[in-house]
C-alpha positions as CSV (number, residue, x, y, z in Angstrom):
1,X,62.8,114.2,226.6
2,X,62.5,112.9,230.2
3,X,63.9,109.6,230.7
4,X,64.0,107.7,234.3
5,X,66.4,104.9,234.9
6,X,65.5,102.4,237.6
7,X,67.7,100.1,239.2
8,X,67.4,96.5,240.2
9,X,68.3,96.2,244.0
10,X,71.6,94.3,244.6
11,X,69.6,91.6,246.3
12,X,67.4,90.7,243.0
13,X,69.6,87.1,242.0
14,X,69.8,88.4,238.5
15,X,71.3,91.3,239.3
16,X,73.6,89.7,241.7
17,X,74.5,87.1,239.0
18,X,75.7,89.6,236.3
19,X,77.7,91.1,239.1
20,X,79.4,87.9,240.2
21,X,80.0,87.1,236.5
22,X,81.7,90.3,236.2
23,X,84.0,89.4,239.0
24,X,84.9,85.7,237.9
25,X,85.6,87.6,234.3
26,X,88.2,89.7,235.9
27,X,89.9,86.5,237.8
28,X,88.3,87.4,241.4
29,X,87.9,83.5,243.2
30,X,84.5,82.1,243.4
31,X,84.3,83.1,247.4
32,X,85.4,86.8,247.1
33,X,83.8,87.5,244.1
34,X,80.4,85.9,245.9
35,X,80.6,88.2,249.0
36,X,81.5,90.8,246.6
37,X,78.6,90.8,244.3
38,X,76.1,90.0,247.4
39,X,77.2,93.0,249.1
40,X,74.7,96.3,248.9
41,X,77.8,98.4,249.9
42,X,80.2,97.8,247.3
43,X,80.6,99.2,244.1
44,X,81.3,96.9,241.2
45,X,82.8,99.5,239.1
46,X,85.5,100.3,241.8
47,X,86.0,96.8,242.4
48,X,86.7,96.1,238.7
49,X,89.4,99.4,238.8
50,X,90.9,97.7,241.8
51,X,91.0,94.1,240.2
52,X,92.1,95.4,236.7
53,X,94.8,97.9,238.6
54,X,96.2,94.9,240.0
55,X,95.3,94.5,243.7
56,X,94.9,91.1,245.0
57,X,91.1,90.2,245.3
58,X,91.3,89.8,248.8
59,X,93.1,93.3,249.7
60,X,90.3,95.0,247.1
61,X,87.4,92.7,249.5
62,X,89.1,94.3,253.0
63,X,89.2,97.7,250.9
64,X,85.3,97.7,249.7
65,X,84.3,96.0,252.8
């Protein structure tokens, strides 16, 4: 069985939603989490293993960024 999986562009707002919930969940601030989730270039999943590995949301921002 062939299956294809399609992915929502960053930039659709519900896909930048869920991501920004994601980050809140995991105590990223409003402001980082925002520029987080809106960015194309980042990786939510190694944001989350930075976040949950205890770097300060603002050194994991310059990191991804």
């Amino acid at each position: 069985m062939n299956t294809t999986t399609i992915a929502a562009p960053v930039d659709d707002p519900h896909v930048e939603l869920w991501r920004f919930e994601r980050l809140r969940a995991a105590h990223c601030p409003p402001d980082v989490a925002m520029t987080l989730a809106t960015s194309r270039d980042v990786d939510l999943h190694r944001a989350l293993g930075l976040l949950a590995g205890g770097c300060p949301p603002e050194t994991a921002q310059d990191i991804l960024l």
